[in-house]
C-alpha positions, 0 to 999 in steps of 0.5 A: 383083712377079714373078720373073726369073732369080732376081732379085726385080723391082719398078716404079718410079715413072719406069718403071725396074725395081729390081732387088736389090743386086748386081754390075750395074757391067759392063763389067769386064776380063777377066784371066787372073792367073798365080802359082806355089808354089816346085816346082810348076807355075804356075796360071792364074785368071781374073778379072773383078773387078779394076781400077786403085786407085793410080797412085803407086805404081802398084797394082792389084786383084784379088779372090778367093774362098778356095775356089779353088785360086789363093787360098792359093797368092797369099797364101802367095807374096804374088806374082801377075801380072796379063795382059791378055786378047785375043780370040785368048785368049778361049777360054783365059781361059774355059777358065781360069775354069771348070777347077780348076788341082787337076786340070788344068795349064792351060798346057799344056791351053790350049798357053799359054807361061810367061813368065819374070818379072823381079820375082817368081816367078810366070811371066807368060803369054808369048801375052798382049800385057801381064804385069803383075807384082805383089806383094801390099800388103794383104789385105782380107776382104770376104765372098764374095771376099777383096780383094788389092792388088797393087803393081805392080814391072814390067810386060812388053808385047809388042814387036809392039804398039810403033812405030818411036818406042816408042809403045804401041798397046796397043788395036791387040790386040784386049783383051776386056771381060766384060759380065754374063756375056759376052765382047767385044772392043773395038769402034770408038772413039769419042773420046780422054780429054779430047775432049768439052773439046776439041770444045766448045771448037772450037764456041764458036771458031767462033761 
């Protein structure tokens, strides 16, 4: 046994290393969650622990630890919005991770533009190719963060990603994944949902 990064290592009989329990299920979206009381400024939290739960009704999660300063402000409003991050807002969700919006606004530090949201009050942050707007369904305590699920009343895209026939290209923005403790943008594709299908079954017809 021996220590590494504060993570207690032990062999194991086919030659991997067992590692404590913990949040190894990477890679993982990196967001940047917009929300607002009535008569103060909007905030911007980012967040890495979030996903799709429901597609009907459409729904998502997000979860979040009580102690920061966009906890309350959810769960009072039952409001939030969801944005997509892309490599030019890499640094913008960083920033908005690590600063508190109890000192900073963190529109105007990161020059960001609120964007006006069609089913709640919380603005959507217009630089982002997707707002996702949602209100809150159901709070669930879970230890460390507390679970919000959001069910999804509109959603924005930016026009410059939609092709002559309204086809979304959302992959053509640059989105950025966060993978245990750092930033990527997506890189080369590699196959579309249901490839491996379509690829066997060319190779038994050319048999």
């Amino acid at each position: 046994m021996n220590q590494e990064s504060g993570k207690k290592v032990y062999g194991h009989g086919d030659g991997k290393a067992l590692w404590k329990p913990g949040n190894m299920l990477y890679p993982v979206p990196a967001v940047m969650v917009s929300c607002k009381r009535p008569k103060e400024k909007p905030n911007i939290i980012t967040i890495a622990w979030a996903g799709t739960v429901c597609s009907d009704p459409a729904m998502v999660s997000i979860s979040v630890r009580k102690e920061r300063y966009s906890y309350p402000i959810i769960k009072e409003t039952g409001e939030f919005v969801v944005n997509l991050v892309t490599s030019k807002l890499a640094s913008a969700a960083d920033y908005c991770g690590v600063k508190s919006g109890r000192n900073v606004d963190k529109f105007k530090d990161m020059k960001l533009t609120p964007a006006v949201s069609h089913y709640v009050g919380a603005p959507g942050i217009l630089e982002s190719p997707v707002n996702i707007e949602c209100k809150v369904n159901q709070v669930l305590p879970l230890g460390s963060h507390d679970l919000f699920l959001g069910q999804v009343v509109g959603v924005s895209v930016d026009p410059d990603y939609l092709d002559a026939s309204g086809k979304f290209h959302l992959n053509d923005a640059g989105l950025v994944a966060y993978s245990h403790g750092e930033y990527f943008e997506l890189g080369k594709k590699i196959g579309t949902f249901g490839y491996s299908v379509r690829k066997n079954h060319t190779r038994r017809k050319s048999k």
